[in-house]
Every structure is written in C-alpha cells, then in structure tokens.
VEXLUM-129703 format. One record per atom (N, C-alpha, C): residue in one letter; atom name; x, z, y. Coordinates in steps of 0.2 Angstrom, whole numbers. Layout:
<recs>
 dolo fiba  east    up north
    A   CA     X     Z     Y
...
</recs>
This chain:
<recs>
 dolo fiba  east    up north
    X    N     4     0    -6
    X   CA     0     0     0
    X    C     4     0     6
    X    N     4    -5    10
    X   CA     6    -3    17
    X    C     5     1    22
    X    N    10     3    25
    X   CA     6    11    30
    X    C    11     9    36
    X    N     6     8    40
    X   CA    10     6    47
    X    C     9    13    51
    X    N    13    15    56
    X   CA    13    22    60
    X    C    15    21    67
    X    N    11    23    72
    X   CA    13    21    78
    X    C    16    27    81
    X    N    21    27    85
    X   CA    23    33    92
    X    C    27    31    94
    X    N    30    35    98
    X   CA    31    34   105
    X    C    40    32   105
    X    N    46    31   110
    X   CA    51    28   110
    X    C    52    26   117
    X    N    57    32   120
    X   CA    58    31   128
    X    C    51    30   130
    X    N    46    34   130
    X   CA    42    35   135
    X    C    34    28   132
    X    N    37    22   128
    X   CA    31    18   127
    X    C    31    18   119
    X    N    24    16   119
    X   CA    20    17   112
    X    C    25    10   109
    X    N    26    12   102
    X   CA    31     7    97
    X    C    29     6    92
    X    N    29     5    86
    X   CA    29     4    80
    X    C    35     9    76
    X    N    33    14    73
    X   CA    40    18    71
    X    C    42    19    65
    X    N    35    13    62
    X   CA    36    11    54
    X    C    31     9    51
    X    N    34     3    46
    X   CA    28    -3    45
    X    C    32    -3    37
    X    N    30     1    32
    X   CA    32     0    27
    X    C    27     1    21
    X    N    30    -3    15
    X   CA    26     1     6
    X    C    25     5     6
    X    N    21     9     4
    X   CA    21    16     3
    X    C    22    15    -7
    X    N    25    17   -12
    X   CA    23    15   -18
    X    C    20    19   -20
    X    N    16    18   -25
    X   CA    12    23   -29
    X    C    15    26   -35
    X    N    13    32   -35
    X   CA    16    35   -40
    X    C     9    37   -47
    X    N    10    35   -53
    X   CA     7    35   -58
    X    C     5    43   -59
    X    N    -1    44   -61
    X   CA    -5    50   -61
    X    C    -9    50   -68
    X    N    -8    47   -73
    X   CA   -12    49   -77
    X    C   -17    43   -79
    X    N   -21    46   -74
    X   CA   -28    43   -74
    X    C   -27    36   -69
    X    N   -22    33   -67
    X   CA   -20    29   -63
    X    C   -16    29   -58
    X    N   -16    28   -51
    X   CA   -11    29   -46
    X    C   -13    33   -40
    X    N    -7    33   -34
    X   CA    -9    36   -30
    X    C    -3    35   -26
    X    N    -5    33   -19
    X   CA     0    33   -14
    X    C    -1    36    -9
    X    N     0    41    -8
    X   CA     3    49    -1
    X    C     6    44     3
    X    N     1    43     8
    X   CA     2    41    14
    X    C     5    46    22
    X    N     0    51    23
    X   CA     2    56    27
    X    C    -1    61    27
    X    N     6    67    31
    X   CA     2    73    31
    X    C     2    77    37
    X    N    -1    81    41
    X   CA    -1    84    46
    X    C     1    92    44
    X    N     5    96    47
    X   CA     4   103    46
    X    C     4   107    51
    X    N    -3   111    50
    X   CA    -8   114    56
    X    C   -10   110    62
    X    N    -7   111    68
    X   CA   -11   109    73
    X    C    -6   102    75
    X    N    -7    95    76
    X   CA    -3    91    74
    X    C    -1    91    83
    X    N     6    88    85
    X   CA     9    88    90
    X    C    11    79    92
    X    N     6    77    98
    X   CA    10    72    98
    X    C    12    71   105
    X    N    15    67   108
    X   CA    16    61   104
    X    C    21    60    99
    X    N    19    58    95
    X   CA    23    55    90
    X    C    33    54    90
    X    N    38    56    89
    X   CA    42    52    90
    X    C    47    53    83
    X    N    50    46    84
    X   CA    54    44    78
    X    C    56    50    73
    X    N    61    53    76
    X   CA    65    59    72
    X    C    59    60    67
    X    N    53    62    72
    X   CA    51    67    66
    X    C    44    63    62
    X    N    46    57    60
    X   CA    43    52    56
    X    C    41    54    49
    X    N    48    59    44
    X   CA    48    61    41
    X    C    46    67    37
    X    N    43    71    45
    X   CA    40    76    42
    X    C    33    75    40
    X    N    32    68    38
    X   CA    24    68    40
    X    C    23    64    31
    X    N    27    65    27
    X   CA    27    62    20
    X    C    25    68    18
    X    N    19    68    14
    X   CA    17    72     8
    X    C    21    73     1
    X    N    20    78     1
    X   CA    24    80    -7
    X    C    18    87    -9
    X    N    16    89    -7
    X   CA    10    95   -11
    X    C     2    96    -7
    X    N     0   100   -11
    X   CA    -7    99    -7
    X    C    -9   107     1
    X    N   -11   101     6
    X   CA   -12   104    11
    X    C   -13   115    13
    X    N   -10   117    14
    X   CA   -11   124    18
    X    C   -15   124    21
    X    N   -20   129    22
    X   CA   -28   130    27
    X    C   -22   126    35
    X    N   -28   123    37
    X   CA   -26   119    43
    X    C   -21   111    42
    X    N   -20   113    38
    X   CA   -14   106    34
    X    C   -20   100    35
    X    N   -17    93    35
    X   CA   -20    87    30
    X    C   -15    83    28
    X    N   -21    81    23
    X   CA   -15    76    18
    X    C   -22    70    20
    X    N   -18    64    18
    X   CA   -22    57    17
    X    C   -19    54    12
    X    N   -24    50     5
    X   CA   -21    47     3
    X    C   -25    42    -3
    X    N   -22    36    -6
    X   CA   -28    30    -8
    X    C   -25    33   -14
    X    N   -31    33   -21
    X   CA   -31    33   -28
    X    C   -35    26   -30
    X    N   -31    23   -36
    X   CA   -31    20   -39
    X    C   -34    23   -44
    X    N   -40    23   -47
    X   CA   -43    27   -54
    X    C   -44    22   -61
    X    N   -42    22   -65
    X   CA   -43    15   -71
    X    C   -50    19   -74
    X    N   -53    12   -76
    X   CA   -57    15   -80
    X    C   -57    21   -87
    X    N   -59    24   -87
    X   CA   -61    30   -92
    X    C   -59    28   -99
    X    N   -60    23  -100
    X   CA   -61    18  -108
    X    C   -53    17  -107
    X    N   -52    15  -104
    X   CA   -44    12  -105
    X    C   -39    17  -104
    X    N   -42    22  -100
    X   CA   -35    28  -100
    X    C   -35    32  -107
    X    N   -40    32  -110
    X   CA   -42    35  -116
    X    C   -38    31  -120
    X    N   -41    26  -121
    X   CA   -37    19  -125
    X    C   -30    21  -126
    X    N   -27    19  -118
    X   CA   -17    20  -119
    X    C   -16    28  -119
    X    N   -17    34  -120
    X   CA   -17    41  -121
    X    C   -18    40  -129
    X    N   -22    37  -135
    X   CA   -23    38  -141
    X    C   -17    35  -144
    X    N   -14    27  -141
    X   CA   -11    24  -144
    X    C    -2    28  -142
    X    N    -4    31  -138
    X   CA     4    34  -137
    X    C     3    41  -140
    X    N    -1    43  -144
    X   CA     0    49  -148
    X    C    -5    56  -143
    X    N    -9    52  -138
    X   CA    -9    61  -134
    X    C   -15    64  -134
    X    N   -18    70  -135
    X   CA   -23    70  -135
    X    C   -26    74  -129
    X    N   -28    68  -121
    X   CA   -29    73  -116
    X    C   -34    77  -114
    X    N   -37    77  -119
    X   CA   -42    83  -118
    X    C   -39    88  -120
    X    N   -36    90  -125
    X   CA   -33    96  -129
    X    C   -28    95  -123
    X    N   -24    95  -122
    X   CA   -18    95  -116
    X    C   -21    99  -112
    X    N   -27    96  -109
    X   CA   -29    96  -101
    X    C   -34   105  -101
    X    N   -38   107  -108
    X   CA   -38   113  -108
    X    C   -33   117  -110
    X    N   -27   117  -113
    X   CA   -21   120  -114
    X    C   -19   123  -108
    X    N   -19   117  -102
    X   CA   -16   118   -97
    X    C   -19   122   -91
    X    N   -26   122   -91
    X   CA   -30   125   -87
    X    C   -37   128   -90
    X    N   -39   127   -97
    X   CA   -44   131  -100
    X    C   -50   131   -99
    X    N   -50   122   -93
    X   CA   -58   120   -93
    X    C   -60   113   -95
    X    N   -66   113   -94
    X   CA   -70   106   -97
    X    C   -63   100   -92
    X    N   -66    96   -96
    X   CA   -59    90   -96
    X    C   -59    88   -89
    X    N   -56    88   -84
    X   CA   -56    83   -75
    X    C   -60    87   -73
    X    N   -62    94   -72
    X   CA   -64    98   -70
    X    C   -59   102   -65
    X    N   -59   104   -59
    X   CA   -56   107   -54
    X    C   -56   109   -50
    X    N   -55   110   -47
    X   CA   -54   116   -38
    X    C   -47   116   -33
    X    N   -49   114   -29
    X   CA   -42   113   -23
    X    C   -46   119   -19
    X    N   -43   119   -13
    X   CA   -44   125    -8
    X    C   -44   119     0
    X    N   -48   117     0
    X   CA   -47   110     3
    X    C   -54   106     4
    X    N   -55   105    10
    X   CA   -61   100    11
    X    C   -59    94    10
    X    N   -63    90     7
    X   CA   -60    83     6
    X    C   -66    75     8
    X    N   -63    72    12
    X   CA   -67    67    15
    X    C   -65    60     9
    X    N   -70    59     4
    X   CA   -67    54    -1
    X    C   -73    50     1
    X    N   -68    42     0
    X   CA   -71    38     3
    X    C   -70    30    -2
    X    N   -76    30    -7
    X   CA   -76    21   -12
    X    C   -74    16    -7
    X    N   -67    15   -11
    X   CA   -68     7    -7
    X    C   -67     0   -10
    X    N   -67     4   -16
    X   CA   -71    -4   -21
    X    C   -71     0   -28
    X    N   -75    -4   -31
    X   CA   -76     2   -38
    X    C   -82     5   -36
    X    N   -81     8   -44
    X   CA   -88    12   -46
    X    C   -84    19   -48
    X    N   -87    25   -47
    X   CA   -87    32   -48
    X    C   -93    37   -48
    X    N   -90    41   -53
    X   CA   -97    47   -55
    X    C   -92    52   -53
    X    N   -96    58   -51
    X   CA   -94    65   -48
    X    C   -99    67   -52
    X    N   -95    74   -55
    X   CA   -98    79   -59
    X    C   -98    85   -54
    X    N  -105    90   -54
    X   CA  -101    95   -53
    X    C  -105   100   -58
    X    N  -102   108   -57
    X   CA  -101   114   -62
    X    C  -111   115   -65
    X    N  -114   112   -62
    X   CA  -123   113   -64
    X    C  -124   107   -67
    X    N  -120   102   -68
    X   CA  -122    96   -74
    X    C  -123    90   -70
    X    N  -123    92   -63
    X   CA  -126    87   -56
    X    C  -121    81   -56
    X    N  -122    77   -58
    X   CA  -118    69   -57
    X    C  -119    65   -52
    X    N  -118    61   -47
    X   CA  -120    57   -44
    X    C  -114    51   -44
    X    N  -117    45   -45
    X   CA  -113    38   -46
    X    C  -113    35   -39
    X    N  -108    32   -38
    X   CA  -105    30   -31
    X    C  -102    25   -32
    X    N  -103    22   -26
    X   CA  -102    14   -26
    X    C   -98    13   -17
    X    N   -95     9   -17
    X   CA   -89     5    -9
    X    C   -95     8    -5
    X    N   -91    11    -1
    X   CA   -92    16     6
    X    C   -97    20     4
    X    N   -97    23    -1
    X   CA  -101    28     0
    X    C   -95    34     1
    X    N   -97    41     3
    X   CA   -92    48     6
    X    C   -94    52     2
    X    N   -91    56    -1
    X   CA   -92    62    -4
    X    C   -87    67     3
    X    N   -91    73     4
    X   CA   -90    78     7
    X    C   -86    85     3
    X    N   -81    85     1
    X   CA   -78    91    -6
    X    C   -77    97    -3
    X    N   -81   102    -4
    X   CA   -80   108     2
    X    C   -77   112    -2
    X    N   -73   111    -6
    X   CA   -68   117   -10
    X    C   -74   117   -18
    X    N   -79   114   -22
    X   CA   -81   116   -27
    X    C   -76   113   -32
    X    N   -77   115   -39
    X   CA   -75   111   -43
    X    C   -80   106   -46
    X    N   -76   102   -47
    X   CA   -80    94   -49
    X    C   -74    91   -54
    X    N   -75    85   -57
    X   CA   -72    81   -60
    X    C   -73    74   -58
    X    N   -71    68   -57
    X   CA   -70    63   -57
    X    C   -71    56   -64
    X    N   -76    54   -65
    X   CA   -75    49   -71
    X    C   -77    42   -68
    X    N   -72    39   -70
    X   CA   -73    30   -68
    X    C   -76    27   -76
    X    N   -82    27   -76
    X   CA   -85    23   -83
    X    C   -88    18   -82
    X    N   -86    14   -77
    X   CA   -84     5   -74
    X    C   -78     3   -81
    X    N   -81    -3   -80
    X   CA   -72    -8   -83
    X    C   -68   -10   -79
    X    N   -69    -7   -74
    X   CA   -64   -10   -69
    X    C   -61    -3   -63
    X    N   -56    -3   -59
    X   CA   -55     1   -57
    X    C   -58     4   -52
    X    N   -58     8   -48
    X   CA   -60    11   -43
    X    C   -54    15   -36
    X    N   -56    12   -32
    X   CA   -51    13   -27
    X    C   -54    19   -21
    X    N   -53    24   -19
    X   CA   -54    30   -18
    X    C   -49    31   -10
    X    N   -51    34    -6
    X   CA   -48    35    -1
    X    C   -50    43     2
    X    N   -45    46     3
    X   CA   -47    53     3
    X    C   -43    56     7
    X    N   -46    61    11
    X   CA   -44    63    17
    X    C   -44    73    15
    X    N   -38    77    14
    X   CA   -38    83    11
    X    C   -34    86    17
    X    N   -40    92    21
    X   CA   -40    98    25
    X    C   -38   105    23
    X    N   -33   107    22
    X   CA   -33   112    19
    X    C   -37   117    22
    X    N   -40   122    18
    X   CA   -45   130    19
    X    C   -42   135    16
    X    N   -47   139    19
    X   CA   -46   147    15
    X    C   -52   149    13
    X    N   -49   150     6
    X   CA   -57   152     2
    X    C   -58   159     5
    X    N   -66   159     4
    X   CA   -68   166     3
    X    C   -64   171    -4
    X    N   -66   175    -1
    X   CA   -65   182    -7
    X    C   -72   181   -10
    X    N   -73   182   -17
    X   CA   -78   181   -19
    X    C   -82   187   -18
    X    N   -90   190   -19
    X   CA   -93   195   -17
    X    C   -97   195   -24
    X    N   -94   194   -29
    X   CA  -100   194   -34
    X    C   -98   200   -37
</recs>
C-alpha cells in the first residue's frame, strides 16, 4: 500500500514521504501499519520526526493507530493451516482459552469495508454481515472477525486507544 505523508520544511507544506508501506502476514491474511499518533498529536509536521509516527503495538488510551487488513477467505485460511499440519483452533484456545477469533483490545476502533464481504460476531451470538463502506464502531467489546466470502475482504481501521472501566460486577 502506498502511504503518502505531508509536513512542513523551512516554514512550507512538502511531501516528507511517498512510500510502500509492506504488509506483514497475519495469519488470517495481511496488514499494513500505516500510522500512529501518541496522545495529543503535535503539528506541524516536520521531517526528523517522520519516524516516530510507524506503528509497532497497539495504541495507549489517547494513542492512534491506522491501518488496512487484507482478510482471506475463511475456507482458504483453514485450507493452508490443515495442509501445513496446524490445528488453529486448538492453538488459538491454547493461547487465549476462548471461542476461536474472539477478542478484546482496550481501544475504540473506526473499521471501515472497502471491498469484500465480512461477518462480526459478538459475545450474545449477534452477527452482522458487511459489505464496502459499511463502519463498524468497536467500543472495546469482544468480537471475532469471519470472511465466509471466496474472496478477500479489505478492511480499514482506525484504533484509539482507551481506558477500560473497572468492572462493578
């Protein structure tokens, strides 16, 4: 993906980077970390600090991250997972001890179809299927993710970091 970034240089607006971004492989498909603000962002913009602005983790209350996922269909990540020996289901509760693509960030997240088909799950059984420009609003629940299209699903999503409550139960 291309990721153009504008700021400042001696006092006028410039281009301070017009590059690939590469995607890094996820599993379930790819993803390329576009950019990240941390707390209250400072501009204008200048060169030097171009670099602080590449993501590596997820966002701190007040934080953002942005960034595009490639999702492969369901059937074919299952597919190439059996043929290499893995079972990621049993993994995936090994590793976390819940229903499979089920999870929880600490993060409001602006998720945005932009081509592809997608189902959201969440913790009551509640599905809804999504289609190009539909928005999903993620206020910190857990949910899971299935692409059960044969084709992929391109995803755009914009991650806030928060502070969860203390639970009262």
């Amino acid at each position: 993906m291309r990721r153009v970034v504008t700021g400042h240089r001696n006092g006028k607006s410039v281009i301070l980077d017009d590059a690939e971004i590469p995607a890094q492989d996820i599993g379930v498909g790819e993803i390329a970390r576009l950019w990240k603000t941390d707390g209250i962002p400072t501009i204008p913009l200048e060169e030097r600090d171009l670099k602080e602005h590449l993501p590596t983790r997820m966002p701190k209350p007040g934080e953002t991250l942005v960034w595009v996922w490639v999702y492969t269909p369901d059937e074919e990540f299952f597919k190439k997972a059996k043929e290499n020996g893995v079972d990621v289901v049993g993994e995936w509760r090994k590793r976390s001890g819940d229903d499979f693509g089920m999870h929880t960030t600490d993060t409001i997240d602006y998720d945005i179809i932009l081509s592809g088909e997608f189902w959201m799950e969440v913790d009551d059984g509640a599905e809804v299927h999504l289609k190009p420009f539909d928005c999903v609003v993620q206020n910190g629940t857990r949910h899971a993710w299935r692409n059960r299209s044969s084709k992929n699903c391109i995803m755009l999503s914009v991650l806030i970091g928060a502070k969860r409550k203390k639970s009262t139960k």
